[in-house]
TORKOL-4160 file (C-alpha; in steps of 0.2 Angstrom, whole numbers, padded with zeros to 4 digits, m for minus):
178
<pt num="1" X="0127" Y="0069" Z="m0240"/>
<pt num="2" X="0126" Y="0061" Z="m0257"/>
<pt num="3" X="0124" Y="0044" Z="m0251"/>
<pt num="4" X="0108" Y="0052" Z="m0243"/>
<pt num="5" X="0103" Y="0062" Z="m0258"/>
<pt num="6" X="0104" Y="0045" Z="m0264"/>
<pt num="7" X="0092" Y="0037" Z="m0252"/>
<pt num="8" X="0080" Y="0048" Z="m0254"/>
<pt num="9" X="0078" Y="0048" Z="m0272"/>
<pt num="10" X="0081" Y="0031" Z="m0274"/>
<pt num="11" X="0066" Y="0027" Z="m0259"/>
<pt num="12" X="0053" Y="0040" Z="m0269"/>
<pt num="13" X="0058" Y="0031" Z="m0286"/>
<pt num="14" X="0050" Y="0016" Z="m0277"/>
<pt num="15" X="0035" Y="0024" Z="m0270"/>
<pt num="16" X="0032" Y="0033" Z="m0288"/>
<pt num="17" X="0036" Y="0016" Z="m0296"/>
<pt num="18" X="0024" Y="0006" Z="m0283"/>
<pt num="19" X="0011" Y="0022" Z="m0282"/>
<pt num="20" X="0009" Y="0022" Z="m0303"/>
<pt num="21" X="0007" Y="0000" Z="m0303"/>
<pt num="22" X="m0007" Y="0002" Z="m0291"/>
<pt num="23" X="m0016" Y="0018" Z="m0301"/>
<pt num="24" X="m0013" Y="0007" Z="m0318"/>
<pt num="25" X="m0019" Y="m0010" Z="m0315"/>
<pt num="26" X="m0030" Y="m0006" Z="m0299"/>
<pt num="27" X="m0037" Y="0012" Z="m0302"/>
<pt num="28" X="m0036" Y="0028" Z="m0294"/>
<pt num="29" X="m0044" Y="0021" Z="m0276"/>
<pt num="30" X="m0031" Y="0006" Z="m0271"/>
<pt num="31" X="m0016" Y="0022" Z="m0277"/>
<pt num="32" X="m0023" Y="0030" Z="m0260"/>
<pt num="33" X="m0019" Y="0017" Z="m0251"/>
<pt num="34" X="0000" Y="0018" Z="m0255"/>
<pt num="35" X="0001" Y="0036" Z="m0249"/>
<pt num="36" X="0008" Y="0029" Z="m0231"/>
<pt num="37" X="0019" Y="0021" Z="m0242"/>
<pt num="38" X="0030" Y="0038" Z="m0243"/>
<pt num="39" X="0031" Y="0043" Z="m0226"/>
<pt num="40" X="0036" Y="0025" Z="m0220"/>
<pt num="41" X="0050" Y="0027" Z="m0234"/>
<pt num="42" X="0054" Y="0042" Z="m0232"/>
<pt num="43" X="0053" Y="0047" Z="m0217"/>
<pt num="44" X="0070" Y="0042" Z="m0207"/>
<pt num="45" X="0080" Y="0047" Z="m0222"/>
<pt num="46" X="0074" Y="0067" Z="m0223"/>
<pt num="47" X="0078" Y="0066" Z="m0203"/>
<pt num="48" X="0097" Y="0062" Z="m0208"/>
<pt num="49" X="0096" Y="0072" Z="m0222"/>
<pt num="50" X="0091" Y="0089" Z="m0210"/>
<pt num="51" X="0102" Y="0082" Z="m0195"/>
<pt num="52" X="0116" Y="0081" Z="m0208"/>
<pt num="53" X="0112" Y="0100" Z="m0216"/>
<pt num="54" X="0111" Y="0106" Z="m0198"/>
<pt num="55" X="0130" Y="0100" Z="m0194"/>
<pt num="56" X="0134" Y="0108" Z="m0212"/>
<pt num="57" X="0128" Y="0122" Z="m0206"/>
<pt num="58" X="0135" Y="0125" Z="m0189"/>
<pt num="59" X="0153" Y="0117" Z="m0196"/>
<pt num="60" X="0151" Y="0131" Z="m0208"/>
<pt num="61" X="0146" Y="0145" Z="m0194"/>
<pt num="62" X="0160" Y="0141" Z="m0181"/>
<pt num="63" X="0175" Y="0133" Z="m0195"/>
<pt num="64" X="0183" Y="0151" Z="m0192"/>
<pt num="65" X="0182" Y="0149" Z="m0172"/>
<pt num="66" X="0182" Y="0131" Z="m0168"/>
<pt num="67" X="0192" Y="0128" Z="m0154"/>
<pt num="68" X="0197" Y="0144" Z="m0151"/>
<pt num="69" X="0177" Y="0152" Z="m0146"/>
<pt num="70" X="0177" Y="0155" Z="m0128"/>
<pt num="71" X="0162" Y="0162" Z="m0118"/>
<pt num="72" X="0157" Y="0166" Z="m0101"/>
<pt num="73" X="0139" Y="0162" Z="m0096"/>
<pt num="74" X="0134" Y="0170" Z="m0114"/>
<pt num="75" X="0147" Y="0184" Z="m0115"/>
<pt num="76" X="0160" Y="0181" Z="m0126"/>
<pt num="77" X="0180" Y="0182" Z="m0120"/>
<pt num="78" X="0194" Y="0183" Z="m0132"/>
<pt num="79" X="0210" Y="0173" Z="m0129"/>
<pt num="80" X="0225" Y="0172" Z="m0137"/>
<pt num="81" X="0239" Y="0158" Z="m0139"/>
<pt num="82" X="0257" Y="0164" Z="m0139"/>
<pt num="83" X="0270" Y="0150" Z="m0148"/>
<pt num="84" X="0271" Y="0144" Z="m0130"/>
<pt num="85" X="0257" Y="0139" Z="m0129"/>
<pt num="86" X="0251" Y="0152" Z="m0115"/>
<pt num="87" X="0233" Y="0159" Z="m0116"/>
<pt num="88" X="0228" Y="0176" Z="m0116"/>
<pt num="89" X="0214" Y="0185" Z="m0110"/>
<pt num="90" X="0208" Y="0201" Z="m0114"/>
<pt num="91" X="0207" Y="0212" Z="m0097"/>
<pt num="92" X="0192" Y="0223" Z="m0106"/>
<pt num="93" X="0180" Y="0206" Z="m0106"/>
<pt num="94" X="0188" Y="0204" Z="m0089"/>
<pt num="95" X="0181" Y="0220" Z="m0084"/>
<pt num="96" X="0164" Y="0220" Z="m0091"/>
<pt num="97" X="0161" Y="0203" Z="m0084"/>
<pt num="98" X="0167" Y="0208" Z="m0064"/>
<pt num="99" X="0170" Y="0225" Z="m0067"/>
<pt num="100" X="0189" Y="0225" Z="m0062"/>
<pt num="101" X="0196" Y="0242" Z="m0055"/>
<pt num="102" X="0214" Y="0238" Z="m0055"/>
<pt num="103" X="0221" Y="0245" Z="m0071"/>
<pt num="104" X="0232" Y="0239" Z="m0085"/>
<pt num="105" X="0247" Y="0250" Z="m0076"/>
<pt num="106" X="0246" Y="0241" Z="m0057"/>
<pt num="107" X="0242" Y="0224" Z="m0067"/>
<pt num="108" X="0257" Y="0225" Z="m0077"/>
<pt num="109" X="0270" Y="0232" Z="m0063"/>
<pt num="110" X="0261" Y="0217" Z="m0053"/>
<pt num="111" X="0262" Y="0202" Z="m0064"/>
<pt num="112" X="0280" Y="0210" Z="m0073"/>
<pt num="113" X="0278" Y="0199" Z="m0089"/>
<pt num="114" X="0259" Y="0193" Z="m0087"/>
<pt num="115" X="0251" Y="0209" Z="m0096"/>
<pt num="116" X="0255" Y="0213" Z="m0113"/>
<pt num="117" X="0247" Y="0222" Z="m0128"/>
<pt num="118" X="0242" Y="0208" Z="m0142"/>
<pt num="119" X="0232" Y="0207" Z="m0156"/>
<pt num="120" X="0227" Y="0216" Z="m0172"/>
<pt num="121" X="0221" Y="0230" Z="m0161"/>
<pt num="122" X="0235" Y="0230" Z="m0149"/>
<pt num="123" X="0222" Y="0228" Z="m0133"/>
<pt num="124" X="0230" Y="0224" Z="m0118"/>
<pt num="125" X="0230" Y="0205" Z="m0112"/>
<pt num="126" X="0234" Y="0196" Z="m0094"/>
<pt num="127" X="0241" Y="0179" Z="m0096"/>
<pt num="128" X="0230" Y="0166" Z="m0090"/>
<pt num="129" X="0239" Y="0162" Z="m0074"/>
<pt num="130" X="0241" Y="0179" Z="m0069"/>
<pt num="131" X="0223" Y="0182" Z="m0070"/>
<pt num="132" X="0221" Y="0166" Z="m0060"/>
<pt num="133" X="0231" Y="0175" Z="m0046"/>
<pt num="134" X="0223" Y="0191" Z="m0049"/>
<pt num="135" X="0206" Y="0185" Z="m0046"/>
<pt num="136" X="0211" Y="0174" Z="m0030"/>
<pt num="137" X="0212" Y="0190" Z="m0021"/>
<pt num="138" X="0197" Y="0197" Z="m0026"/>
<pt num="139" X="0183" Y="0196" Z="m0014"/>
<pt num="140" X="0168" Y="0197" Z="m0023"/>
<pt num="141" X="0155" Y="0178" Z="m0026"/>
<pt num="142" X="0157" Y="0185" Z="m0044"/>
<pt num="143" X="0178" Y="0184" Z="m0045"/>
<pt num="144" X="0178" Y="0167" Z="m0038"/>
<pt num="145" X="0165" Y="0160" Z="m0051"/>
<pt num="146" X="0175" Y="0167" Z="m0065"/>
<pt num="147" X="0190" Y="0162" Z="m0056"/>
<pt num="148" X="0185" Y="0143" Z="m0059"/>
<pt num="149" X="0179" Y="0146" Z="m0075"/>
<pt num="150" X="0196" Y="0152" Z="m0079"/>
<pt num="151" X="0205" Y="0138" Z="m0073"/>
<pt num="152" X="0192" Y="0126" Z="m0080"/>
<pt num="153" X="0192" Y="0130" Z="m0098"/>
<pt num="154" X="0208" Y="0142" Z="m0101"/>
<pt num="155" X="0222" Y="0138" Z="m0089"/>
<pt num="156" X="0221" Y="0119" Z="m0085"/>
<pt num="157" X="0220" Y="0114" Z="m0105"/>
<pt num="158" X="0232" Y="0125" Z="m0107"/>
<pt num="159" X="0243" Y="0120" Z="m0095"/>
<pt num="160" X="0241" Y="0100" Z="m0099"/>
<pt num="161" X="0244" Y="0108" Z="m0120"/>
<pt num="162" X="0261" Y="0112" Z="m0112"/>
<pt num="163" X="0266" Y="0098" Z="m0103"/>
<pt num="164" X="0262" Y="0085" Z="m0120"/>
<pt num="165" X="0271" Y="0095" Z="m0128"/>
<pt num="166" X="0286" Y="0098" Z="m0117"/>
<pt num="167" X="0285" Y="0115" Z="m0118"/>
<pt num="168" X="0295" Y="0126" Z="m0103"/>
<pt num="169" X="0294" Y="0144" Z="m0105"/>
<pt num="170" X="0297" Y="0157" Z="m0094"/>
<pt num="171" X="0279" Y="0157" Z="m0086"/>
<pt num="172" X="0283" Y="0138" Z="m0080"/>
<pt num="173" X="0286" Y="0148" Z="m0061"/>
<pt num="174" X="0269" Y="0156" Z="m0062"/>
<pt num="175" X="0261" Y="0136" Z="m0068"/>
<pt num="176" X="0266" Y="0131" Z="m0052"/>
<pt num="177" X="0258" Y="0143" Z="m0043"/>
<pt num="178" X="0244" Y="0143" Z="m0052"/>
């Protein structure tokens, strides 16, 4: 960013520089003609100059998120890592997106371990394999597309996360199935 900063005044130095020698020893007609001179110059370094505030500013917006941001076709889905590198997901974005009827209860006596309460609010959370199974017997166009999303962006990379890491927890049975 400084080395642009740089660029930039060093470039309209130039142009002031070249635009003055031409007013002084040519007059105030031949300085006109160097006015194309500034946008030649200029030009390709005020581009990097807003492509670099641009990045500066989205680094800035998403630095609190990044990696972490999920979002199904524009509604937002919190998950959650556990120190075994499982991913949670929030059954109430769950519900607003294919409006699950099963509730927390019958999810939680179904998949014994896979619902939990987590986060600062204490909401409840199906692990992402659970939620894998849960919406494989679900009937509806709506449940399958979420259910490869799912898989796509939480389970999968979650899963391969594990495996680098050599990770085996006690969801390793439900990884399989999944």
């Amino acid at each position: 960013m400084i080395g642009l900063a740089a660029s930039i005044a060093l470039r309209l130095g130039g142009c002031l520089l070249l635009s003055w020698a031409a007013w002084h020893w040519l007059g105030l007609t031949s300085m006109v003609t160097t006015l194309p001179l500034f946008g030649v110059a200029l030009a390709r370094p005020l581009l990097d100059l807003a492509s670099a505030l641009q990045r500066g500013m989205k680094h800035a917006h998403w630095h609190e998120v990044e990696g972490r941001h999920y979002a199904y076709r524009g509604r937002r889905v919190q998950v959650l890592d556990d120190a075994d590198r499982r991913r949670w997901v929030r059954l109430a974005d769950v519900r607003a997106i294919i409006g699950l009827t099963t509730s927390d209860s019958a999810l939680a006596i179904a998949y014994r371990d896979g619902v939990r309460a987590l986060g600062p609010a204490a909401q409840a959370h199906i692990v992402a394999e659970a939620l894998l199974a849960h919406l494989g017997k679900e009937r509806s166009p709506d449940a399958a597309r979420l259910r490869a999303w799912v898989e796509r962006e939480i389970a999968f990379p979650a899963r391969r996360q594990r495996n680098r890491l050599g990770i085996r927890s006690a969801g390793a049975a439900t990884d399989a199935e999944g």
